[in-house]
ZANU-885995 format. One record per residue (C-alpha): x, y, z; residue in one letter. Coordinates in steps of 0.02 Angstrom, whole numbers, padded with zeros to 5 digits, always signed. Example, Ala and Ser with C-alpha at 12.3 -4.5 7.8 and 13.67 -1.06 7.14 Angstrom:
<rs>
+00615-00225+00390a+00684-00053+00357s
</rs>
This chain:
<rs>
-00618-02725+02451x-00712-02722+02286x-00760-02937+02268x-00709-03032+02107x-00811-03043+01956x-00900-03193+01934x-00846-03197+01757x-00711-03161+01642x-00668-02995+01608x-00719-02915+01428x-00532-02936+01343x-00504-02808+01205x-00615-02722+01110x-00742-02788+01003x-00752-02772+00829x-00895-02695+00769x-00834-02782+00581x-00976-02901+00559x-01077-02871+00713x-01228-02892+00594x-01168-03052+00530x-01133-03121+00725x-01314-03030+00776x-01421-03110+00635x-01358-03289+00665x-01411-03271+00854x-01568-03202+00825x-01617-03348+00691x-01584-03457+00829x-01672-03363+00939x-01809-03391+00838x-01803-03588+00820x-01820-03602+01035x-02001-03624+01108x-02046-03471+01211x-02041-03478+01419x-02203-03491+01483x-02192-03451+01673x-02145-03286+01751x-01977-03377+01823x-01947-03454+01665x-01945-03298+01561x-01841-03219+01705x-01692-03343+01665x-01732-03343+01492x-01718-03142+01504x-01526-03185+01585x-01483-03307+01460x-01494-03229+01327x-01399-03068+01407x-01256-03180+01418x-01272-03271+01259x-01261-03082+01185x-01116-03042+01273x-01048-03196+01210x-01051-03171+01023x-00990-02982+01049x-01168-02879+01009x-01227-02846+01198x-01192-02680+01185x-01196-02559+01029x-01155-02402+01095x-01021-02436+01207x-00862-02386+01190x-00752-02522+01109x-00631-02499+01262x-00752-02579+01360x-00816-02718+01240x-00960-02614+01165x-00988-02604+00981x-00956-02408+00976x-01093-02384+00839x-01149-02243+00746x-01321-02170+00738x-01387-02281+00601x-01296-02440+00642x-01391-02418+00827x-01551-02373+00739x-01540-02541+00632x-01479-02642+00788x-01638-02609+00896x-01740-02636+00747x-01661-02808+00696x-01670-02864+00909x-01851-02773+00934x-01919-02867+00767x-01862-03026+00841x-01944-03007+00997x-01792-03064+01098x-01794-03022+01287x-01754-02859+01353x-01613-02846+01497x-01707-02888+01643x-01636-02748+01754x-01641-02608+01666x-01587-02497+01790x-01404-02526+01767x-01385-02445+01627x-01385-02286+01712x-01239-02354+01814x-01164-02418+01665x-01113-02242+01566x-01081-02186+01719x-00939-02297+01770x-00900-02292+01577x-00862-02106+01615x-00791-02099+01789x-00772-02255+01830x-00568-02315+01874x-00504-02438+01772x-00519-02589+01897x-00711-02545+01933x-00753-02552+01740x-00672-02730+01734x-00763-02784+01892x-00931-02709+01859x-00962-02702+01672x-00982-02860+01607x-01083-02938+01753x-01195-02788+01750x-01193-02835+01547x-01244-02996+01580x-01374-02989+01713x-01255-03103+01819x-01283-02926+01946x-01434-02829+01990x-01437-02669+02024x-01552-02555+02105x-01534-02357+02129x-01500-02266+02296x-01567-02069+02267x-01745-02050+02327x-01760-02003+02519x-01930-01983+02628x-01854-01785+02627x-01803-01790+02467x-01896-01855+02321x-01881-01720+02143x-01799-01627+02291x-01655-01707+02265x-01520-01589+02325x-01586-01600+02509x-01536-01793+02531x-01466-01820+02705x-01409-02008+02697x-01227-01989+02748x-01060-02081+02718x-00943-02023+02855x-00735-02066+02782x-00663-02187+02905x-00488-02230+02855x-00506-02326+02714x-00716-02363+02714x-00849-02252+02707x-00978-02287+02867x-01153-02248+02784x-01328-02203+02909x-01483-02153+02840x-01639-02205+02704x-01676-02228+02536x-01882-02262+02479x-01957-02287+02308x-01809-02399+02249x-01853-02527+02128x-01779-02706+02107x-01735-02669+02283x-01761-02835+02369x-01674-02928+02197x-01519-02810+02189x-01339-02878+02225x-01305-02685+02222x-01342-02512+02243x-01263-02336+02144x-01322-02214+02288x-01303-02027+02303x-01234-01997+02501x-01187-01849+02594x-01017-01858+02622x-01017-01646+02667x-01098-01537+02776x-01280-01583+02819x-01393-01468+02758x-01479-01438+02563x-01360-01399+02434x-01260-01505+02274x-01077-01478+02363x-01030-01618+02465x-01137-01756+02371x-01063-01923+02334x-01089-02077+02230x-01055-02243+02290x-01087-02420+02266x-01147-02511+02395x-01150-02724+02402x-01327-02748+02435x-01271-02897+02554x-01183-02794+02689x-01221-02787+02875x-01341-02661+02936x-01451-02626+02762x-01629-02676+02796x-01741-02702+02652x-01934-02673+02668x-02031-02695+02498x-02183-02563+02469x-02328-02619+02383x-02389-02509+02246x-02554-02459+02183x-02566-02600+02038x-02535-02705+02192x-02368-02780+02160x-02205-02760+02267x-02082-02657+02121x-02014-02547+02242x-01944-02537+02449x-01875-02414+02557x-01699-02458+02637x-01603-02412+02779x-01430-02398+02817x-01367-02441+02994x-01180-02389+03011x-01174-02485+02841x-00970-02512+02806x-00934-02456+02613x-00735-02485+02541x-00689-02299+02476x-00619-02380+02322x-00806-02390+02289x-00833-02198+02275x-00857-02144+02092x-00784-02000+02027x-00697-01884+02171x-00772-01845+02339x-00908-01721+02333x-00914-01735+02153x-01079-01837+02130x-01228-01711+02078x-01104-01671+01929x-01050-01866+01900x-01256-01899+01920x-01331-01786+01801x-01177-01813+01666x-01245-01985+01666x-01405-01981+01658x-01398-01861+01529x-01301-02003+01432x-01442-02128+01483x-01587-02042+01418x-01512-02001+01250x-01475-02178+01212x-01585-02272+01317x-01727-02167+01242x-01669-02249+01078x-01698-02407+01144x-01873-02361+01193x-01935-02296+01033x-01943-02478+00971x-02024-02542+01117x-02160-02411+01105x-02187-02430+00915x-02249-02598+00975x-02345-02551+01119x-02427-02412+01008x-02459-02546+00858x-02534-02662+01018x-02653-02545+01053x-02704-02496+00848x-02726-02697+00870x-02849-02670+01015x-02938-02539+00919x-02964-02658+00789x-03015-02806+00898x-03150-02708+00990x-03223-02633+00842x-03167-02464+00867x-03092-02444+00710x-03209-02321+00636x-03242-02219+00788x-03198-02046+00753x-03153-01984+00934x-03054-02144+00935x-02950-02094+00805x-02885-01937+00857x-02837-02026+01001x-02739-02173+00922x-02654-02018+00807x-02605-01932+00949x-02533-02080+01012x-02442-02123+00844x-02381-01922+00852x-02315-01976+01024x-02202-02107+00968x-02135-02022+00821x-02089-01874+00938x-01993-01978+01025x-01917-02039+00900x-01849-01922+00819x-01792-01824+00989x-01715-01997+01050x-01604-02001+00856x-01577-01809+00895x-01510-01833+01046x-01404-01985+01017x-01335-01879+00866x-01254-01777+01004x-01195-01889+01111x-01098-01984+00952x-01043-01797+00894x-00971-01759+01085x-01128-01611+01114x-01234-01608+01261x-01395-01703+01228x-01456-01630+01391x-01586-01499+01319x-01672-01617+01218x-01678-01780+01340x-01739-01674+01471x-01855-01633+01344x-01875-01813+01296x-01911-01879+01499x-02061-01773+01504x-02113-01835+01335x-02118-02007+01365x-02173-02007+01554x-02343-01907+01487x-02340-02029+01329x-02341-02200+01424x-02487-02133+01516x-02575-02083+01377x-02538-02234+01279x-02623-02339+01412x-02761-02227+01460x-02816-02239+01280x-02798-02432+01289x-02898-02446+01457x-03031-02351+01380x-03019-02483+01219x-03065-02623+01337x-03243-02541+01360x-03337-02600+01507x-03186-02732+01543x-03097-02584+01628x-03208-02627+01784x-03101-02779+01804x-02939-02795+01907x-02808-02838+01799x-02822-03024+01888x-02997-03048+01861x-03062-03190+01753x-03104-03115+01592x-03018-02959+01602x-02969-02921+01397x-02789-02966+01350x-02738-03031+01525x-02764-02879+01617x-02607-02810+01536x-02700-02624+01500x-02775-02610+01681x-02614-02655+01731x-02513-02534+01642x-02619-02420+01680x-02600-02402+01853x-02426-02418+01833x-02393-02309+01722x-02463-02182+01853x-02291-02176+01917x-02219-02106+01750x-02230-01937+01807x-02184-01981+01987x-02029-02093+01974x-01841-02001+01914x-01922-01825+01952x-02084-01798+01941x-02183-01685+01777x-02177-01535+01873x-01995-01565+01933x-01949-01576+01749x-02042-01432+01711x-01936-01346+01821x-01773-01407+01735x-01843-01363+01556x-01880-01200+01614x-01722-01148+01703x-01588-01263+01643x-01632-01279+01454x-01733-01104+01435x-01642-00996+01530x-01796-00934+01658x-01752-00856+01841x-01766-01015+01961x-01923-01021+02060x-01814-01039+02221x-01740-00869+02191x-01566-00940+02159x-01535-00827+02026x-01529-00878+01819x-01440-00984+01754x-01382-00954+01540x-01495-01040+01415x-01460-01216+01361x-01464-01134+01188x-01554-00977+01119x-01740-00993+01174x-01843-01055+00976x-01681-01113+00908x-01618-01295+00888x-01603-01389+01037x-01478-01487+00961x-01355-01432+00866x-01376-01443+00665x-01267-01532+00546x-01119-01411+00456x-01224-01364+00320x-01406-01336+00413x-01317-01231+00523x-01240-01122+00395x-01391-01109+00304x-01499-01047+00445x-01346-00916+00515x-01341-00854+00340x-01556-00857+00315x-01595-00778+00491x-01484-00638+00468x-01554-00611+00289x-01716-00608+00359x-01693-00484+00503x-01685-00345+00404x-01847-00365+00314x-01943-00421+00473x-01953-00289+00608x-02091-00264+00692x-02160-00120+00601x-02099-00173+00431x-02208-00326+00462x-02361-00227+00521x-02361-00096+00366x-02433-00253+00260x-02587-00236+00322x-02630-00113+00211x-02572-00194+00083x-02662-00338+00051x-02621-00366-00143x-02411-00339-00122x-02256-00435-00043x-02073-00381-00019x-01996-00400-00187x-01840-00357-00106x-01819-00490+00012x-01894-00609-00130x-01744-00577-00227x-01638-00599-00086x-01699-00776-00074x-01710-00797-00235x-01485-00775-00243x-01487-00887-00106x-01566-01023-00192x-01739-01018-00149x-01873-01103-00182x-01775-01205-00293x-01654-01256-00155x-01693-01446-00175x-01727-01455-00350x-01605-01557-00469x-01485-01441-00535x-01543-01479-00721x-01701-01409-00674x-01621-01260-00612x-01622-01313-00415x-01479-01328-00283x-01505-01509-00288x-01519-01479-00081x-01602-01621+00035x-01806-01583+00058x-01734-01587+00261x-01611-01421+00196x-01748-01333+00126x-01874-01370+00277x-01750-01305+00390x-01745-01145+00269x-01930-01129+00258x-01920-01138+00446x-01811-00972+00464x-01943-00900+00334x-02092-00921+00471x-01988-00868+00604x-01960-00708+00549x-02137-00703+00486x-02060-00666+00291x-02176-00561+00194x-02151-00674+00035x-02272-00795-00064x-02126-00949-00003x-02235-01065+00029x-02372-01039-00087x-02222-01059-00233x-02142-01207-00171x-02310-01300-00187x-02336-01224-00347x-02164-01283-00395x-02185-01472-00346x-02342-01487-00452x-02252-01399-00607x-02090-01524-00555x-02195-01703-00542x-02284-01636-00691x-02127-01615-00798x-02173-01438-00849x-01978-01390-00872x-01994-01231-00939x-02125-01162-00794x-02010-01251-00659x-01853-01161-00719x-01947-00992-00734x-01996-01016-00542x-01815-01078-00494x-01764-00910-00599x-01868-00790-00477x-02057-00817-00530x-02171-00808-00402x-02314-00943-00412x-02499-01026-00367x-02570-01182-00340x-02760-01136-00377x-02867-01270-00308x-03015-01272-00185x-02957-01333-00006x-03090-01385+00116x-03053-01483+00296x-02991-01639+00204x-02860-01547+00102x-02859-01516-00105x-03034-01547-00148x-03034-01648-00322x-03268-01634-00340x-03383-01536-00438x-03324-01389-00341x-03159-01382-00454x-03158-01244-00602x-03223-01356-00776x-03111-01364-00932x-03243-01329-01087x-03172-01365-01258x-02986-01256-01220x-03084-01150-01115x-03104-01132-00907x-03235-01060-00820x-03255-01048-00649x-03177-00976-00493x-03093-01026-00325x-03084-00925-00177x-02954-00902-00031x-02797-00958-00147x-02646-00922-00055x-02529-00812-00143x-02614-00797-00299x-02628-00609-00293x-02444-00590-00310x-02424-00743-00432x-02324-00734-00593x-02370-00897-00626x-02535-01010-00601x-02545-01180-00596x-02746-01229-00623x-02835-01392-00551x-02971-01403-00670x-03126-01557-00744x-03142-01591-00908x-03346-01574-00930x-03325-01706-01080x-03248-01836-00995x-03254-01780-00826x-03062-01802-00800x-02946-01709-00708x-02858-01573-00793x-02688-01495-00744x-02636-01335-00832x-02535-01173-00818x-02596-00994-00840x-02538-00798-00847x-02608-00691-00718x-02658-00556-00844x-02761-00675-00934x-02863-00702-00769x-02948-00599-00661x-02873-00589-00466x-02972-00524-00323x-02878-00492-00196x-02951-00544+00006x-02886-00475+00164x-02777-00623+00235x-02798-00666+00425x-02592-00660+00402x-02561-00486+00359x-02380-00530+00308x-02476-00651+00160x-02606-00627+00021x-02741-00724-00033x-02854-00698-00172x-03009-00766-00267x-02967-00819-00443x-03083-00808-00579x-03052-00903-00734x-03204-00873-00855x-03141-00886-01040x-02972-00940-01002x-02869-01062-01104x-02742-01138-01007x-02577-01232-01063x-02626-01417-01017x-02485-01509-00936x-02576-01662-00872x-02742-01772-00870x-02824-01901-00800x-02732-02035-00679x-02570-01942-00701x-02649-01783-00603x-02708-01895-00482x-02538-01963-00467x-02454-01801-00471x-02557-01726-00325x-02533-01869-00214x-02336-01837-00242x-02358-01666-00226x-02434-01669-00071x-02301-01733+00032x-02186-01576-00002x-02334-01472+00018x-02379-01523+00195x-02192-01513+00236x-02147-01367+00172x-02324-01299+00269x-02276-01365+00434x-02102-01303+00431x-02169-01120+00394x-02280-01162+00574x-02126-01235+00663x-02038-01066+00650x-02177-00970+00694x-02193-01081+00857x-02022-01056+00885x-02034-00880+00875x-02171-00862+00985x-02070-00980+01105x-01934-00846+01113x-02033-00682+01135x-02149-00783+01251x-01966-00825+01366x-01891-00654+01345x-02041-00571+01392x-02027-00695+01553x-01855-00656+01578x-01868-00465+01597x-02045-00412+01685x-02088-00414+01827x-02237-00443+01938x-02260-00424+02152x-02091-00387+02139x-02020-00565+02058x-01982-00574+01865x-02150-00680+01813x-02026-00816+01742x-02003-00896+01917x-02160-00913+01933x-02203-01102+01904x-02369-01054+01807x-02263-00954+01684x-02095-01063+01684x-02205-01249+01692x-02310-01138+01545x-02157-01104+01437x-02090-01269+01456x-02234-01355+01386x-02235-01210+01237x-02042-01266+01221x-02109-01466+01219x-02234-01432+01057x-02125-01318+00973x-01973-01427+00973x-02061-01593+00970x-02119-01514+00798x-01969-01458+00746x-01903-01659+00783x-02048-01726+00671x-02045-01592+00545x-01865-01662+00509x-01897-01815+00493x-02040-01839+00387x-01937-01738+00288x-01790-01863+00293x-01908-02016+00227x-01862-02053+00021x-02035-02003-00098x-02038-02182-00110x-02038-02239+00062x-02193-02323+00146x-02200-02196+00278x-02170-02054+00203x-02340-01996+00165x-02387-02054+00348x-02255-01983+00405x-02295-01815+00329x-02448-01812+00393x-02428-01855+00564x-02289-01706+00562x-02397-01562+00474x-02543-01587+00595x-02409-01576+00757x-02332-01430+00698x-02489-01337+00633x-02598-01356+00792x-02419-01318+00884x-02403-01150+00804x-02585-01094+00852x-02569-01166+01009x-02388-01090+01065x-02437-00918+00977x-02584-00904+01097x-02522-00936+01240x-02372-00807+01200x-02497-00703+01185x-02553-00753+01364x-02403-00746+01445x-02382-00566+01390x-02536-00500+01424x-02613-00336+01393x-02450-00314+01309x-02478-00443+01204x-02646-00401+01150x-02593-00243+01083x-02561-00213+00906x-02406-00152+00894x-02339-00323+00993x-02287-00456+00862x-02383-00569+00946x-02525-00557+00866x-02448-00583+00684x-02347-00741+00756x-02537-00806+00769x-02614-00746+00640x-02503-00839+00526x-02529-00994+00618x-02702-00980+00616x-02690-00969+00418x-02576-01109+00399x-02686-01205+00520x-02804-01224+00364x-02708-01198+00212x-02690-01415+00163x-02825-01460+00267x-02874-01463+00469x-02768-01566+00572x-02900-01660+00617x-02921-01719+00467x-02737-01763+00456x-02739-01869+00597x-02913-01969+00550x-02808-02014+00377x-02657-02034+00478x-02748-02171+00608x-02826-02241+00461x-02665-02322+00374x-02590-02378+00527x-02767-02459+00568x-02754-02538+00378x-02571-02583+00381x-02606-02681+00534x-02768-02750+00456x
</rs>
């Protein structure tokens, strides 16, 4: 029989009315109690306080209300892990139940959920979970521990290893045989088994940081009630993985805010050790800060679905492998932070910060071990969210979605857009439509401008009194996206940063004569760092320019010109507008044969003046923000694109008599292409969520723009490799997919440089 609850049942739903009220008021008293000192005093504390939340109704925000959760929408569960992670209050000390916890949410009878919920809720239980096997680790499917059905028990023989909070659990959700021995998903069980019955035999492991976190059990003819099972019979691989899927979408929410302060530690430990102004330490703390924005916005993604009733699987799978590879490089880069104090055990007398980094260090070793291993989820990216043949010649299963489209599925109106965009865009972009503007250096395709110009482009998310849609910047990223993804041969780009100059600039007239179909030019040096504002910019004598700047994208095809200039008098910065035909345009050869580029010479030139001094300052550093987003989301569609031809290509030849997509150098290869092109996509949208006047916004932009534009070069190339003499040729797309990254890759600066500036105001904010 399944034993009594040791506390009252959760009776009625709770009201999530005021759950911010009820939450505050414990957390300010929270805040009043002195802090637990020893390990066993912050265990109890941890305990406590579970029940304390359960108590006042907030324990659990994205429950169902059925089973006294909060039922909470995205934002709500966004704002209640910030409120509990800015407070600092103690996490659930076994974490591990909530992967039971959706489970029996899901599949669970009604008289398990009332025994096993709220216990579990309050830490009053431990659990610990029963998969791994000595013969069956990321193997999963060939467990052998079975459950043989004896009247009204299950009798249970066999062993479990690398389960963690073993020797503290009260119980166990195990996957058992309860078929036919042998390897297979039919005839796979879950149960939960009271860690207290006859004939299970604990035996902790010690691990390599030299603790005891994990033990291998065995089962001796161990007695389980059947009204234990969850879910029917032989049902368990399906009840598993529904759960889990569950678990990493919202637990992954959970996580961001524990990362942000892990990752704002270690900016800390930067600062401490005087590494602030290391360069190599830099990119290292921005890839770090890229990490945990990727995460993120995958883990809001995700959660989106689940609230929306989609399958977050595609991106939490996507997600696991994310964060396993992150916590290792979060700590890496902190070991390496403690200098020569890495020599020291994380015991030692004078080890830096406790021995915390060495610590988590070695741990963290099992992140790509522990709930499948790296390669493992390579393998599930590749052939259960991509589509590729399965490297164990069991055949191919359908794509998760279409390989370089959303993992997730888009709101109502993104999703329209982009159906209506991609088709829009097809029949402009085949491949030899694309390759004929080559020779054609100094032209674009007016017809497929004017197409997007009835659809609303580039004024999509422009006021309407200026002649816009009055569209979110996230609509119009998302529509920039399709753009690179079918590698448009228009100046899109190029315009839209033209446009936002005009727009913070208040030139009305020029901004409704772009909206109206103009193409235009921002003409302004770039070097590594971006917009260059020196002596190197054109010089305003008098009414008069003079001067020239080279490599300006788009400005062959420009109706319009918008001119960075210095006044020589006053040396201020001078923002004006100019006609092409009063300037003279010489056309380059573009690495991007579907774009043009051109050196502009403005000798003699009197341009309209439409701002000076601070204000251009001010309206470039507003500018810039669109610019770098509107950039990146050109490179996330190219990445995507190269993503799909890269899988197709997989799909359909074949090598020594196997299609080359199940082989685990090409599927683990695609998966990781899939991992930086969507992880782009993720931050892409989000940066372009942030308000102008947000605090992050420009950081955020930044971050995003130099993901997505080393993601493009980096996902184009290796299309190219997994193609390859095809690929090489020039009549293979391939080669235009990268050539357009490579031109993006410096068109606002190198991401390099984006990531030093990025690294720099986290380093000051925490300053």
């Amino acid at each position: 029989m399944v034993e009594g609850s040791t506390t009252g049942p959760l009776e009625g739903p709770a009201a999530p009315d005021g759950w911010r009220e009820r939450l505050t008021a414990l957390l300010e008293a929270y805040a009043k109690r002195p802090r637990p000192k020893t390990p066993k005093e912050r265990a109890e504390a941890a305990r406590a306080w579970q029940s304390e939340m359960v108590d006042a109704r907030v324990a659990a925000p994205g429950w169902p209300s059925a089973v006294g959760g909060l039922e909470l929408g995205l934002e709500d569960q966004l704002d209640y892990y910030r409120m509990t992670s800015a407070a600092g209050v103690p996490k659930h000390p076994n974490p591990i139940a909530f992967i039971v916890a959706p489970t029996l949410i899901v599949y669970g009878t009604e008289v398990q959920k009332k025994r096993f919920l709220e216990p579990l809720l309050r830490a009053d239980e431990r659990w610990c979970q029963g998969f791994s096997e000595p013969g069956a680790g990321s193997d999963l499917a060939s467990l052998s521990t079975k459950a043989v059905r004896d009247g009204d028990t299950y009798r249970v023989t066999g062993q479990k290893i690398w389960t963690t909070q073993a020797a503290e659990a009260d119980w166990m959700f195990a996957l058992v045989r309860t078929g036919p021995a042998g390897r297979g998903t039919a005839g796979i069980s879950y149960l939960l088994i009271p860690m207290n019955s006859p004939g299970i035999d604990v035996r902790p492991l010690r691990d390599a940081a030299g603790g005891h976190h994990f033990a291998e059990i065995f089962f001796d003819d161990v007695v389980v009630p059947v009204e234990n099972l969850v879910g029917e019979e032989g049902s368990g691989w399906s009840v598993m993985r529904t759960s889990l899927g569950h678990e990493r979408a919202t637990a992954f929410l959970a996580d961001e805010f524990r990362y942000r302060g892990l990752v704002d530690k270690v900016f800390a430990l930067t600062i401490d050790q005087g590494y602030a102004d290391n360069s190599l330490i830099r990119q290292e703390l921005a890839y770090v800060e890229t990490g945990v924005r990727a995460i993120a916005a995958n883990s809001a993604r995700a959660l989106d679905a689940v609230l929306r009733q989609q399958d977050p699987g595609g991106v939490a799978s996507v997600n696991r492998l994310v964060k396993s590879e992150f916590e290792q490089q979060l700590h890496r880069l902190a070991q390496r932070l403690t200098g020569s104090g890495a020599a020291l055990s994380n015991r030692s007398e004078g080890a830096v910060d406790g021995g915390r980094w060495t610590y988590g260090y070695l741990m963290t070793r099992a992140s790509t071990i522990g709930a499948g291993t790296a390669e493992i989820q390579r393998n599930a990216i590749a052939e259960q969210v991509l589509g590729l043949p399965s490297h164990r010649g069991e055949g191919t299963r359908p794509a998760a979605v279409a390989p370089g489209r959303p993992l997730t599925a888009p709101e109502e109106d993104e999703a329209a857009l982009r159906e209506v965009l991609h088709k829009a865009l097809a029949s402009h972009t085949g491949t030899e439509q694309l390759l004929s503007w080559a020779t054609k250096p100094a032209d674009y395709d007016i017809g497929l401008w004017d197409e997007l110009i009835r659809f609303g482009l580039p004024g999509l998310a422009l006021p309407e009194d200026l002649g816009g849609a009055g569209a979110s910047l996230r609509l119009l990223a998302a529509a920039v996206e399709e753009a690179g993804y079918a590698l448009a041969p228009v100046p899109l780009v190029p315009t839209l940063i033209a446009l936002e100059v005009l727009r913070q600039a208040g030139a009305v007239e020029a901004v409704r004569a772009v909206c109206d179909g103009a193409t235009a030019a921002f003409v302004v040096p770039v070097d590594d760092g971006g917009w260059v504002v020196d002596d190197r910019l054109p010089t305003l004598d008098g009414t008069r320019l003079s001067g020239s700047v080279e490599r300006v994208p788009g400005a062959p095809v420009a109706d319009q010109l918008v001119v960075l200039a210095r006044e020589n008098a006053t040396g201020e910065l001078v923002l004006g507008t100019a006609k092409p035909i009063e300037v003279e345009i010489v056309p380059q050869e573009s690495v991007d044969v579907t774009a043009t580029i051109g050196t502009v010479v403005l000798d003699g030139v009197e341009p309209e003046i439409i701002a000076r001094g601070a204000e251009v300052t001010r309206i470039l550093d507003a500018a810039r923000r669109l610019a770098q987003v509107a950039l990146a989301a050109d490179s996330v569609g190219v990445a995507n694109r190269a993503l799909a031809l890269a899988v197709d290509w997989a799909g359909q030849r074949e090598q020594f008599g196997h299609l080359i997509g199940s082989y685990q150098a090409i599927s683990h290869r695609c998966a990781d292409m899939l991992v930086r092109a969507e992880g782009s996509r993720a931050q892409v949208l989000s940066a372009a969520e942030f308000g102008p006047d947000d605090a992050e916004a420009r950081l955020s932009a930044d971050i995003a723009a130099a993901a997505a534009l080393d993601a493009a070069v980096w996902v184009a190339e290796n299309c190219i490799q997994i193609h390859g003499g095809i690929g090489f040729t020039w009549e293979h797309p391939a080669h235009l997919l990268l050539r357009r990254a490579t031109a993006n890759q410096v068109a606002l600066g190198r991401p390099e440089n984006l990531r030093d500036r990025a690294a720099g105001a986290v380093l000051a904010r925490l300053s």
